[in-house]
N, C-alpha and C positions, 0 to 999 in steps of 0.2 A: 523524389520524395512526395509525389500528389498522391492522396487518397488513402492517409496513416491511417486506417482504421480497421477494425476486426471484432468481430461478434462470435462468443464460444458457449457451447451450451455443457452442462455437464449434468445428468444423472446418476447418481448411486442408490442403493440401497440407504440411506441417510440421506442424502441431501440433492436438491434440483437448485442449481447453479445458472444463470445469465447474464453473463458480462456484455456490455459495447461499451469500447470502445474508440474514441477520435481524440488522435495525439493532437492536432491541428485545431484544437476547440476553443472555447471562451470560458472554462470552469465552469460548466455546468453542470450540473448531478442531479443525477435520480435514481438515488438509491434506496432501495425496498427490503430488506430485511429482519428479521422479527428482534432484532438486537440494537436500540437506540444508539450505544455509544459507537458499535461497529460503522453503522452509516454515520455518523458523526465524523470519526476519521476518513472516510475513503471520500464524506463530500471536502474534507480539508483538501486531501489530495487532490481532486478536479480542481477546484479555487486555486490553488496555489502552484498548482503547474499546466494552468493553462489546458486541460484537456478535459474532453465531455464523455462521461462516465456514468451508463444505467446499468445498474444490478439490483436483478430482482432473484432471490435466496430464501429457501423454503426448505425447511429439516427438522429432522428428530432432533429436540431439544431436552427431549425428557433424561437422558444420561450426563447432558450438562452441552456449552455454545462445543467442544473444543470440532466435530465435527464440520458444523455449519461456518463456524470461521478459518477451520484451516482452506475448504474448499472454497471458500469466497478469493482468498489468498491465493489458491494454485490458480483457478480461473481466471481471476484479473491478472498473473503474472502471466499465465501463456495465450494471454489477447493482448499481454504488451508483445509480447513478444513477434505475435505475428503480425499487430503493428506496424511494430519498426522493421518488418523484414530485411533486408540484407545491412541494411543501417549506412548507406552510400552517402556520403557529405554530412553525417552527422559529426558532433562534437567528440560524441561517444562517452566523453568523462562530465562531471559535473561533483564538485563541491560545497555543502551550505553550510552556514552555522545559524541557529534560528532560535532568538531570545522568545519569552514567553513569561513575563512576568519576573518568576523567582529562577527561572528554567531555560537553559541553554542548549541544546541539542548543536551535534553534528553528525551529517551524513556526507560520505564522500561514496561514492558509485562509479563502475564502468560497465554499459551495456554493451560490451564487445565479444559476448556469447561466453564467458566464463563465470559460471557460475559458482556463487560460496557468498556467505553469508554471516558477518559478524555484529551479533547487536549486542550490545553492554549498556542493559540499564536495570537497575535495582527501584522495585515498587514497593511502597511501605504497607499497602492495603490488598486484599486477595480480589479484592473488584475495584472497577473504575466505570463508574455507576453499574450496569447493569452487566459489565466486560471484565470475565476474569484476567486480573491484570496479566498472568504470565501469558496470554493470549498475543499479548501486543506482539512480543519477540518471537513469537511461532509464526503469527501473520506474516511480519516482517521477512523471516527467514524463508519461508514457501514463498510467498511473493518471490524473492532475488534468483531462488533456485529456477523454478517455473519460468520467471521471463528471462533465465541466463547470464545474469547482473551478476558482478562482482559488487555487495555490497558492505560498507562499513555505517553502523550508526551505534552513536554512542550520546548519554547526558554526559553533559560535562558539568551540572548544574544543577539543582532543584528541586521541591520538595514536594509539592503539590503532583500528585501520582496524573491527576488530566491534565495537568499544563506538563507532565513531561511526555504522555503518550500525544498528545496534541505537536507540542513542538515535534516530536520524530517525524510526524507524516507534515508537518508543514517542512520539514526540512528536507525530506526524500522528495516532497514534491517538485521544491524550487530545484533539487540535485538533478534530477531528471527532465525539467525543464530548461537546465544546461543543456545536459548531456543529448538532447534531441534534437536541438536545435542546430 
């Protein structure tokens, strides 16, 4: 299990993508993106599951984020995924539930190469400040696909549209820093 780490770059026609990387980090982030709330969640993510994460994300904005944050999502999912390469002594599963005020999230996940992707949560606003909300669950769902996660995330809870996309990536983080360990 030395040396969980992976750097992936992605060009399109839309969008220039670079993820690193390191399952084995201190929550650190540096994330570059022209979308506040997007690098908001993904530095929850490093913070709260323990792994060091730059992404630097550059794209046609002008048709709206959904390009730029799907691809930020496949890219960080398939640098997890070669990551964890064969995933030898890992946990593999992980479980969270993760309060946030008014707002309770759960995520249950298995990184054992099967992928599919279930997120259940209802936004009352079409943005979550600058992140059109229905983003969150398209992130979500490309993420699980890409790094080959079987994931579940669901509110159970709350009302405040950032304390519920906040608690999902605080709870996929700590699920995934189960499951890697």
């Amino acid at each position: 299990m030395s040396d969980r780490k992976a750097t992936i770059k992605r060009d399109t026609r839309e969008t220039q993508v670079e993820v690193t990387l390191n399952l084995d980090g201190i929550g650190k982030a540096s994330v570059d993106t022209p979308n506040g709330m997007l690098n908001h969640l993904v530095e929850q993510l490093a913070r709260h599951g323990l792994m060091d994460i730059t992404i630097s994300a550059r794209g046609d904005t002008s048709p709206g984020w959904h390009h730029l944050v799907e691809d930020v999502g496949i890219v960080l999912g398939q640098t997890l995924r070669i990551a964890v390469g064969e995933g030898r002594g890992i946990l593999r599963m992980g479980n969270v539930m993760v309060p946030l005020d008014e707002t309770l999230a759960l995520v249950a996940l298995d990184v054992g190469g099967r992928p599919y992707a279930i997120v259940k949560v209802a936004f009352d606003d079409p943005l979550i400040g600058d992140l059109p909300s229905d983003l969150v669950r398209h992130f979500l769902e490309v993420f699980a696909l890409e790094a080959r996660m079987n994931l579940h995330a669901q509110i159970l809870a709350g009302g405040n549209d950032h304390h519920k996309a906040e608690a999902l990536f605080k709870a996929l983080a700590r699920a995934l820093r189960q499951a890697l360990a």
